[in-house]
N, C-alpha and C positions, 0 to 999 in steps of 0.2 A: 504493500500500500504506500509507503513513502516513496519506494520508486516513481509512483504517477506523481504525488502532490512535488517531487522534486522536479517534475517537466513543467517548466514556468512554458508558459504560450506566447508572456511576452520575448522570451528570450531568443524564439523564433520569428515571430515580428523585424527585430532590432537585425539578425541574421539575413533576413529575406534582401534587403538593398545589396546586400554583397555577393551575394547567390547569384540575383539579377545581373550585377555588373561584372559578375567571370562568367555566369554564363553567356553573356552576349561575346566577350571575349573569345570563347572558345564555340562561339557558335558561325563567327568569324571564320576561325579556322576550320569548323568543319564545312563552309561551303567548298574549300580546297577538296575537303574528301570525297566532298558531292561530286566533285566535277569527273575524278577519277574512278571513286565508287561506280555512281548511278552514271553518268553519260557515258564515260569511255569503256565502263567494265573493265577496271586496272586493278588487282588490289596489290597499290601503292602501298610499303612501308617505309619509304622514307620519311615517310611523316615525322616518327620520331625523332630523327635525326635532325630534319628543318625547321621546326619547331623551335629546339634550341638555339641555331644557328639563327633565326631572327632572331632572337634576346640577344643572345650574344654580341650581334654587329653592332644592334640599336644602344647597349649599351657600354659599349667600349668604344663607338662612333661619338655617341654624348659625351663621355668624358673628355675624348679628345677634344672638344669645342664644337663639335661641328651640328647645326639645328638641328631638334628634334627629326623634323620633317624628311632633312635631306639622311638623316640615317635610318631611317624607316625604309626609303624609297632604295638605301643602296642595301639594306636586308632584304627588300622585294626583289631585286635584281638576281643579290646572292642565290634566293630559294629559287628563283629560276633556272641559276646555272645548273641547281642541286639534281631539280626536277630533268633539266637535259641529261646529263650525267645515265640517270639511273632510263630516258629511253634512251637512248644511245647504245646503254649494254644488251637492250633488251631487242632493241630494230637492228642495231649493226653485228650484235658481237650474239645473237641469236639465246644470250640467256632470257629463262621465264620470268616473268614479271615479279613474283613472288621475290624470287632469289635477287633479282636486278634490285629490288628497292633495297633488302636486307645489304648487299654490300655497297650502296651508296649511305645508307644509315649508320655501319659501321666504320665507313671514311670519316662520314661527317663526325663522329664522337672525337678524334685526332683532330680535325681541322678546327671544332669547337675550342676545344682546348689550346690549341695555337691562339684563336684568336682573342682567350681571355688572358693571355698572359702565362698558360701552362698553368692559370690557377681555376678550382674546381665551381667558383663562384665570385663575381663583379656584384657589387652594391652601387645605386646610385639612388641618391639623395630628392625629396622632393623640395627640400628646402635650398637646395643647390643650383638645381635646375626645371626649368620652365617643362615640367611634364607635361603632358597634353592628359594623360591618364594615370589616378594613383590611388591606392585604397584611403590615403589622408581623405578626399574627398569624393564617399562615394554618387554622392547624385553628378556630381560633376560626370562620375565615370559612367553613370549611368548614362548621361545622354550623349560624352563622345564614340560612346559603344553603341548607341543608337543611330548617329551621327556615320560612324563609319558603313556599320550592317547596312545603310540605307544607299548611301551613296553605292558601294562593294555588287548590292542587288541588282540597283538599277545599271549599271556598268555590264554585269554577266548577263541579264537578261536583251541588250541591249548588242551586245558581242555576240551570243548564241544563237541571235535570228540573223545573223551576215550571216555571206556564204560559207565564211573560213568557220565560222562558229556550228553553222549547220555540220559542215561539213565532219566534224569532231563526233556532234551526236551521231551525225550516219554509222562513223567510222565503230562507233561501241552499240549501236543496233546490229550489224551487220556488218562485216570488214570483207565477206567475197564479192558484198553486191556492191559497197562501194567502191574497192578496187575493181571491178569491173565498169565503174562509171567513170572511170578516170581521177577519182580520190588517192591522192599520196599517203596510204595509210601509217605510212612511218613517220611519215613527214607530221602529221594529226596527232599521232600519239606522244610524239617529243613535247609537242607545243601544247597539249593539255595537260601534260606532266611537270613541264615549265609553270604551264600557269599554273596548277592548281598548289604547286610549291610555292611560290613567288605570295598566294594567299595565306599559305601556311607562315612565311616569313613572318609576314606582316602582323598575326595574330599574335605569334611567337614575340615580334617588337610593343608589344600593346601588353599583353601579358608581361615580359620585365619590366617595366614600366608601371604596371599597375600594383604589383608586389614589391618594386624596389630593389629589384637583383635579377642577373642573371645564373642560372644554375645547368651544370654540363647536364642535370639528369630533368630536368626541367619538360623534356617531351617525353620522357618515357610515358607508355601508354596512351600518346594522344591520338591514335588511329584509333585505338579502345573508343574513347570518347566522344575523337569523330564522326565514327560510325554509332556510336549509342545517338547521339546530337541526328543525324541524319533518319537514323531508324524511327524516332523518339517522335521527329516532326512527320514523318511522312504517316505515322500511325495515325497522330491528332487529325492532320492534313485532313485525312482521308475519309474520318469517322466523323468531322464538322462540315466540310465539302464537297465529298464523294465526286460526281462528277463536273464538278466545278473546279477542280483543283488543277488550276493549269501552272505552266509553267513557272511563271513570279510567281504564284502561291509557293511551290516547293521551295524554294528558296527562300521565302520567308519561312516559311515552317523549319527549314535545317535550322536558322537563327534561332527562333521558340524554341525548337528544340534540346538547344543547346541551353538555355535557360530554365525550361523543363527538368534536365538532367542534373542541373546544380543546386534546383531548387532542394531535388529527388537527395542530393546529397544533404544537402543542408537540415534535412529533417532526420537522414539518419544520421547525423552528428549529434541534431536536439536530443534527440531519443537515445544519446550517449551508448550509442553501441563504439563494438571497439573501431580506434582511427584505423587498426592493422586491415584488418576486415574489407575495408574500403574497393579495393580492388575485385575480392571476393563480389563485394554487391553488385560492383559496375557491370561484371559478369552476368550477374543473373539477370540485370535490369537490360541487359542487351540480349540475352538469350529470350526472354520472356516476350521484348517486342520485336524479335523477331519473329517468335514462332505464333503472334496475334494472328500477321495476315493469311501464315499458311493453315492454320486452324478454321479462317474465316472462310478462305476460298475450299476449303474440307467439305466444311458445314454447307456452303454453298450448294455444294455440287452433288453431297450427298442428298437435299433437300430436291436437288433434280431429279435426282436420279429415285426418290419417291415419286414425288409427282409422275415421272413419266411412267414410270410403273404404274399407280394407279390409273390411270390415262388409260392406259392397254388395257386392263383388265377389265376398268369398267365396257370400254367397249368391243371384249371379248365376250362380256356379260349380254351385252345389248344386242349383239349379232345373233348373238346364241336364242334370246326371247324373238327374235324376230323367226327365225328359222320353226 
């Protein structure tokens, strides 16, 4: 009994703004995994690796003097090279995608560390420098996390109906019938891997920034989180919109969802389960909605496949009273 009367509700409350403002951060970064996930059908693991590598640059670029802004944009660049990198191994040099991100992940943990100084974590101050993003002031972070997601959406929404962007989804619907339409399908896979790293950076510079360091382990498990963030939105998506859920919608949904999923944290920290654990949960909370839609479409089909049975029967019944 003192277990419940010790869950204050407001303690959750006061949690919730901060929940909001990493998860829009990390909802950021999983439109990167959307792009790789769901359009091109890659599973990317560099993630983890570029992740850090945008904290990294962003804040060891700030200390050096140089604006926020322009170290942000040269960690975008950075996660682009990251994301060519790992297609490159996998278009030129015919390794699986799988394996091609795992040994761009494992360079980048060496190159991370080069560029913090060969130390394990940078700190940078918000009293020192002009952050754009920082847990000192979370409504602030609230709205340049809204601020970014917004601008980030309308950007990819906006690139995915040009040809070059069409052409990307063709490439992860279908890659014989594109290449049979004259689509450079290697050439689409580098350049969605580019991009979708280069938004990974970006997240990755936003998150050091909003905690105040950078750390080499900083992305482990954020393809975890990416795909829980993606899974998370496309469930709500789906089950608020159904057929109405087009294109911008998904991509708003990866961001909710990504907020959804910190929320999701956020209450099992209130509920003072163990912090170790954590990883255990994000598991199950990713297993669980993943196996929503294939349960639904189960239930679906199995629902048909009554009905059309009854169907037959009755009018095996009816043929038969006529006879």
């Amino acid at each position: 009994m003192s277990y419940f009367v010790s869950l204050n509700p407001l303690n959750l409350l006061n949690a919730l703004p901060g929940c909001i403002a990493q998860g829009l951060i990390w909802g950021i970064m999983a439109l990167g995994v959307y792009v790789t996930f769901r359009l091109l059908d890659f599973a990317d693991l560099t993630v983890d690796g570029s992740f850090a590598t945008g904290g990294a640059i962003t804040v060891m670029l700030t200390l050096s003097g140089l604006p926020i802004p322009v170290a942000l944009l040269i960690a975008v660049i950075a996660g682009m090279a990251a994301g060519t990198v790992t297609g490159l191994l996998h278009t030129a040099l015919g390794i699986p995608p799988i394996l091609a991100g795992i040994l761009t992940q494992i360079a980048l943990y060496s190159v991370n560390l080069h560029i913090m100084g060969m130390a394990a974590n940078q700190a940078i101050s918000v009293q020192k420098y002009d952050l754009l993003i920082s847990l000192m002031n979370v409504s602030k972070a609230i709205l340049v996390g809204s601020l970014f997601a917004a601008i980030l959406i309308a950007v990819l929404y906006w690139y995915f109906g040009t040809e070059q962007g069409s052409s990307i989804r063709a490439t992860g619907c279908n890659q014989a019938m594109s290449k049979a339409n004259g689509i450079n399908i290697n050439f689409t896979k580098v350049l969605a891997l580019a991009l979708s790293n280069g938004i990974v950076c970006l997240g990755g510079g936003l998150m050091a920034q909003y905690q105040g360091f950078a750390d080499i382990n900083m992305g482990r498990g954020s393809i975890v989180i990416g795909l829980a963030a993606v899974i998370i939105g496309e469930v709500f998506g789906d089950a608020l919109l159904r057929k109405h859920m087009n294109f911008a919608f998904r991509l708003i949904f990866v961001v909710l969802g990504g907020v959804i999923y910190y929320i999701v944290v956020g209450i099992v920290l209130w509920l003072k389960l163990n912090s170790n654990d954590l990883k255990l949960f994000t598991a199950i909370i990713v297993a669980v909605f993943l196996a929503v839609p294939y349960l639904q479409s189960r239930r679906k089909s199995s629902f048909a496949r009554t009905a059309k049975a009854s169907a037959a029967a009755l009018k095996a019944l009816n043929n038969k009273e006529v006879q």
